[in-house]
C-alpha positions in Angstrom: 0.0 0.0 0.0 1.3 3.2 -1.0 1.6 5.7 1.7 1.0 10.0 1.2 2.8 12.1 3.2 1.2 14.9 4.9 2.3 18.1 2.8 3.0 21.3 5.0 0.6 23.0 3.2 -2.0 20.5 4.9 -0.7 21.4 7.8 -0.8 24.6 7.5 -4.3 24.8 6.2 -5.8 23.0 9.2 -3.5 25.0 11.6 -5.1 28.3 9.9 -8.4 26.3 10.4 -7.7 26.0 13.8 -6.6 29.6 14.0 -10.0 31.1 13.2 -12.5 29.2 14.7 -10.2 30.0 18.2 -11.2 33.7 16.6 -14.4 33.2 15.8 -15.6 31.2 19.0 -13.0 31.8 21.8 -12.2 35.5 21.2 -15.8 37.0 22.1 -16.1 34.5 24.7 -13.0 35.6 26.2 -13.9 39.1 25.6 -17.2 38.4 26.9 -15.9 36.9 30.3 -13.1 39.6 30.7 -16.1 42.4 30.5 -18.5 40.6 32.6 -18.4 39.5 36.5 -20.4 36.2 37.2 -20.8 34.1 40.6 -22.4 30.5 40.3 -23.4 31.4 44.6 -26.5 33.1 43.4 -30.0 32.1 43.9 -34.0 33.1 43.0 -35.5 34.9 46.1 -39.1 35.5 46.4 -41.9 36.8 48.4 -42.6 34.1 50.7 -45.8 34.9 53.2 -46.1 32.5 56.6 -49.7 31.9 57.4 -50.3 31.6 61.2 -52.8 31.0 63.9 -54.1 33.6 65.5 -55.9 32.0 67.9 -56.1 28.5 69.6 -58.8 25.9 68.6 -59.1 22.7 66.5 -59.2 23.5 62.8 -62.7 22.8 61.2 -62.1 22.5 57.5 -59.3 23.5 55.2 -59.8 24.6 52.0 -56.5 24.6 50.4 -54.0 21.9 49.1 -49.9 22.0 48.3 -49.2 23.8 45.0 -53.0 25.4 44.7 -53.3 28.8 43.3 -54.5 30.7 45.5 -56.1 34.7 45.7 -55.7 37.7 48.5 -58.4 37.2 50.5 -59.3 34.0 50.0 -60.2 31.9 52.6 -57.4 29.0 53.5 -58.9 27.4 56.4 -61.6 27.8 59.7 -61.0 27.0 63.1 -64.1 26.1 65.7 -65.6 29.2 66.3 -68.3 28.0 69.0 -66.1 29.4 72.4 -65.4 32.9 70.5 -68.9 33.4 69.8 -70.1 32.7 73.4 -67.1 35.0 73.9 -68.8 37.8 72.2 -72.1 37.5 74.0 -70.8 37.4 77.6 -68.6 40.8 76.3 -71.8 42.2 74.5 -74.2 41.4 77.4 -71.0 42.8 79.9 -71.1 46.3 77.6 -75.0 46.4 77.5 -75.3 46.1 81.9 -72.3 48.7 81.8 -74.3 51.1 79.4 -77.5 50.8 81.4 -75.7 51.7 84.8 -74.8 54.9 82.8 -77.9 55.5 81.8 -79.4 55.0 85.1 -76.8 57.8 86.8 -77.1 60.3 83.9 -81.1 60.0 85.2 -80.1 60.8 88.7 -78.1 63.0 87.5 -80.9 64.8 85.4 -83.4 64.6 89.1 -80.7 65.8 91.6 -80.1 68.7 88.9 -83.8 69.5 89.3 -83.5 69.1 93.0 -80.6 71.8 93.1 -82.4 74.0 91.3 -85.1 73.7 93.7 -83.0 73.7 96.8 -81.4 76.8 95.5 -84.8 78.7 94.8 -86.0 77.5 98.2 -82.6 79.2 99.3 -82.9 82.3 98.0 -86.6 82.4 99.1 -85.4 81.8 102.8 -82.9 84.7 102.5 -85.4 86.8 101.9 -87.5 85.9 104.6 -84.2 86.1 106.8 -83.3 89.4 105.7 -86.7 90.6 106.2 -87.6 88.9 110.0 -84.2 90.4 111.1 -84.9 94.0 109.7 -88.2 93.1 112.2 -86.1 92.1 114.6 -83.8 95.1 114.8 -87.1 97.9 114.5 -88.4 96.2 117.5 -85.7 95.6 119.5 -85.2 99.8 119.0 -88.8 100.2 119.5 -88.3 98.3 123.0 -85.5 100.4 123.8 -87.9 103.3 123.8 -90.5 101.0 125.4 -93.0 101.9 123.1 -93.0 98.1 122.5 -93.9 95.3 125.2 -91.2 92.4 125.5 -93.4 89.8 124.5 -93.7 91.7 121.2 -90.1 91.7 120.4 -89.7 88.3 121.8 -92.9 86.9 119.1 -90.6 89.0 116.3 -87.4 87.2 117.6 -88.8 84.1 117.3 -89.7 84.8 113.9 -86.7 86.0 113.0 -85.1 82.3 114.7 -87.4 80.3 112.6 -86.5 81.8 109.3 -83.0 81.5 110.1 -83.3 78.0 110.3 -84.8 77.4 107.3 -82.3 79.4 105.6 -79.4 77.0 107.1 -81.8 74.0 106.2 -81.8 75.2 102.6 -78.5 76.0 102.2 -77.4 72.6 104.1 -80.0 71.0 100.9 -78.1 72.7 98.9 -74.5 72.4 99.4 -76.0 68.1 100.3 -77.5 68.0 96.4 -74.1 69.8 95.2 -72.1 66.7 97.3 -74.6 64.4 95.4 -74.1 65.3 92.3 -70.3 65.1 92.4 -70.5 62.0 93.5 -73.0 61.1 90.4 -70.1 62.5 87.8 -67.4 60.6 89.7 -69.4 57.6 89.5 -70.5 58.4 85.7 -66.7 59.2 84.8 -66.1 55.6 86.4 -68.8 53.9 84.4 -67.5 55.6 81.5 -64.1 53.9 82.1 -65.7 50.5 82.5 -67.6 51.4 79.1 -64.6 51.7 77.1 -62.9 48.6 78.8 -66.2 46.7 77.6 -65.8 47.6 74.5 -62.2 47.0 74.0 -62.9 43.9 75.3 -66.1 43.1 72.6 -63.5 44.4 70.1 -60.9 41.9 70.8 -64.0 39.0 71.4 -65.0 39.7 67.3 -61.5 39.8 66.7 -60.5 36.8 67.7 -64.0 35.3 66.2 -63.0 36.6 63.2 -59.5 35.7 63.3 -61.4 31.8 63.4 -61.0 32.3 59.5 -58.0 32.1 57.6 -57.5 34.0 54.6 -54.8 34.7 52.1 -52.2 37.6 52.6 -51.4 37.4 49.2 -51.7 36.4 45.9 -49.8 32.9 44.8 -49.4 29.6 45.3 -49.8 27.3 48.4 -46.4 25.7 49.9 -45.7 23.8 52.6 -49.2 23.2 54.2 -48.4 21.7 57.7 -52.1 21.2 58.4 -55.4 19.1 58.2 -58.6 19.2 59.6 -59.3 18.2 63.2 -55.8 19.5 63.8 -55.7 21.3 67.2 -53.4 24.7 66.5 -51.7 27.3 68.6 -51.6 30.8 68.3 -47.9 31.9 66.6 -48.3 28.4 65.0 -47.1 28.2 61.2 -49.8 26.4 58.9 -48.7 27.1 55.3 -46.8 29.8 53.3 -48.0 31.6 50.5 -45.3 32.1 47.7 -45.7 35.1 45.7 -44.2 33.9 41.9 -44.3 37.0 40.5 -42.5 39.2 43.0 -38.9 37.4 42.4 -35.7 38.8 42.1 -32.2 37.3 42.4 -29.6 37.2 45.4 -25.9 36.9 44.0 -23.2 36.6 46.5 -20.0 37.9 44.3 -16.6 37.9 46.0 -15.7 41.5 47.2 -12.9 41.1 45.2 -15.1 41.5 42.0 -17.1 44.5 43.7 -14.7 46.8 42.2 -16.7 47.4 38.8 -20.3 46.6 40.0 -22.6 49.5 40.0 -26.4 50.3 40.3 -28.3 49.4 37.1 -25.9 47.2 35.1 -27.2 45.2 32.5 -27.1 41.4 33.7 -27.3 38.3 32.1 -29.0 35.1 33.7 -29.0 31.9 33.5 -31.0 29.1 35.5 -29.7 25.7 36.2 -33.3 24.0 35.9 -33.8 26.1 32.4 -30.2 25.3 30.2 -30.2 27.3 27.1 -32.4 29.7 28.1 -31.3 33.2 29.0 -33.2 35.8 31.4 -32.2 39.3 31.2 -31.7 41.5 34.3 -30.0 44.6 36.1 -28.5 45.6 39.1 -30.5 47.3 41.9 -28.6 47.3 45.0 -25.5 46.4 46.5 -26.0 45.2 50.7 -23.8 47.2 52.9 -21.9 44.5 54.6 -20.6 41.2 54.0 -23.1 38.2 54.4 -20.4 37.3 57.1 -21.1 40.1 59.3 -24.7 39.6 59.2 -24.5 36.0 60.5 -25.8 34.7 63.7 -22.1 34.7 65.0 -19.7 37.4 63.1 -16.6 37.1 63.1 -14.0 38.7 65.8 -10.9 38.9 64.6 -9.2 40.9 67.1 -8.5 37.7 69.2 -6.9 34.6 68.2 -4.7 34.1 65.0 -6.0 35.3 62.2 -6.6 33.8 58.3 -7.9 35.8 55.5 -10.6 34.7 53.8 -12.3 36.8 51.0 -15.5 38.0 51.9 -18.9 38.0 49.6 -21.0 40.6 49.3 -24.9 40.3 48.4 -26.0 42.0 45.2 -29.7 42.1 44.6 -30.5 41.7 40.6 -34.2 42.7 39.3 -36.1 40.8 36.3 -36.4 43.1 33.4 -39.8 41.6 32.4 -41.9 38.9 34.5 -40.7 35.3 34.1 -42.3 32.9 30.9 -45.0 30.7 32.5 -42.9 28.2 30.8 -40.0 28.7 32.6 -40.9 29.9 36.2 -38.4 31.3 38.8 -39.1 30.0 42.2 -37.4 30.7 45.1 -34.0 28.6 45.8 -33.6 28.3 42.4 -29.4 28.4 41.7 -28.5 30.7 38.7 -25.4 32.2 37.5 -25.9 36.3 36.6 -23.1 37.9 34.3 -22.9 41.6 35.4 -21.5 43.5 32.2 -19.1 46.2 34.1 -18.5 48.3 30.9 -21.2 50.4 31.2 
């Protein structure tokens, strides 16, 4: 068999070959990755509601399931309402006793202002009587003096003058005892007034809590996580279910502070999700967290003790959506994507 050798110009040709598809494929790529700054320690965030009890009691019926579709508003579950509502009586009955004692001083009130006005007349009626017995009193006793007057006269005039000075002190005592009365009446009304308003707080958190027997939705989205069933006793604080919002999404990249350096607000971004390959989502910066995701941990670091190693840092970098995600290819939260930030702009 007859062998060819391969001719430089073969060689050439396929190194030339080689030469431009490097140009035509790795050049842009490698311009593309020296312009861009990506992180694969990114993720989908989302609005994610917890729906909890707010009161005790076993759970009646439960509307939802895992996954469901859900609107604000809607009603999730019920919990037994029957103690709330006898709740509500004993409070309204509680208000309607306090509201009738009111009603029953502001009468008194309303006699014992009648009765002052009377005493007071009667008062002023007495005075006069007073005023006029001792002007009686004082002719006569002048008139004895001179003894144009027997003493049993002016004694009779005296006596007079005695008796209406009584009933002045009697009317005025009536008086100042209504006055005593009816400041007792407002200090018992201001009282009753206080126990009013603490009956009615009280029927306001009684139809509260009734009301709070009914579970609605927060917000708008899709069921997760249902911990609950019917017959299920619950506690107030206790988590049910969460309601994920899929259309209020956004992503969380954690980018070495290292690459920081040419991030800024409103950068174009490129994304792309690890459930969705070949499929590219187009974004922008909004924000940059002020501090590491190391310094917001439950236990920061404290590195003026002990040795000490250098570890680079990451920072958060929250990345908005530039149009809502395809119902075909939905973002949920936890999802892990990679974002390219293009730093040239």
């Amino acid at each position: 068999m007859r062998k060819y050798p391969i001719g430089k110009w073969t060689i050439r040709g396929l190194a030339v070959v080689v030469l431009v598809s490097a140009a035509v494929y790795g050049v842009p790529k490698a311009l593309y990755y020296l312009s861009h700054e990506y992180t694969d320690d990114a993720f989908v965030e989302g609005t994610i509601v917890p729906v909890s009890s707010e009161v005790r009691g076993k759970v009646s019926e439960v509307f939802v399931e895992n996954n469901q579709v859900v609107k604000e508003g809607e009603q999730l579950l019920e919990i037994e309402a029957e103690d709330y509502v006898g709740d509500v009586r004993e409070k309204q009955e509680t208000l309607a006793e306090a509201e009738a004692e009111d009603l029953r001083l502001q009468a008194n009130m309303e006699v014992k202002t009648k009765e002052l006005l009377q005493a007071k007349a009667d008062a002023t009626a007495m005075e006069a009587s007073e005023k006029l017995s001792l002007k009686e009193k004082d002719r006569y006793a002048n008139l004895r003096s001179k003894a144009l007057v027997s003493q049993s006269q002016y004694e009779h005039i005296e006596s007079r003058w005695i008796v209406d000075k009584a009933r002045l002190d009697a009317a005025r005592a009536a008086v100042s005892r209504i006055e005593a009365e009816q400041q007792s009446l407002k200090a018992q009304e201001k009282t009753q007034l206080s126990r009013i308003n603490r009956a009615k707080v009280a029927l306001h958190l009684a139809e509260l809590n009734m009301r709070r027997t009914v579970v609605t939705a927060p917000i708008s989205g899709r069921i997760a996580k249902k911990n609950v069933d019917r017959g299920k006793y619950v506690q107030p604080g206790q988590t049910l279910l969460a309601v994920v919002d899929e259309k209020d999404v956004w992503i969380v990249a954690n980018f070495k502070e290292t690459q920081l350096k040419g991030i800024r607000k409103d950068q174009p971004v490129d994304i792309r999700v690890d459930a969705y390959p070949g499929v590219l989502f187009k974004g922008r910066v909004d924000s940059i967290q002020p501090g590491t995701g190391a310094i917001f941990s439950l236990l920061p670091p404290e590195n003026a003790t002990g040795n000490f190693i250098k570890v680079v840092q990451r920072v958060a970098v929250k990345i908005l959506l530039n149009e809502a995600p395809d119902p075909d290819h939905p973002l949920w939260p936890g999802l892990s994507v990679t974002p390219y930030v293009d730093t040239r702009r």
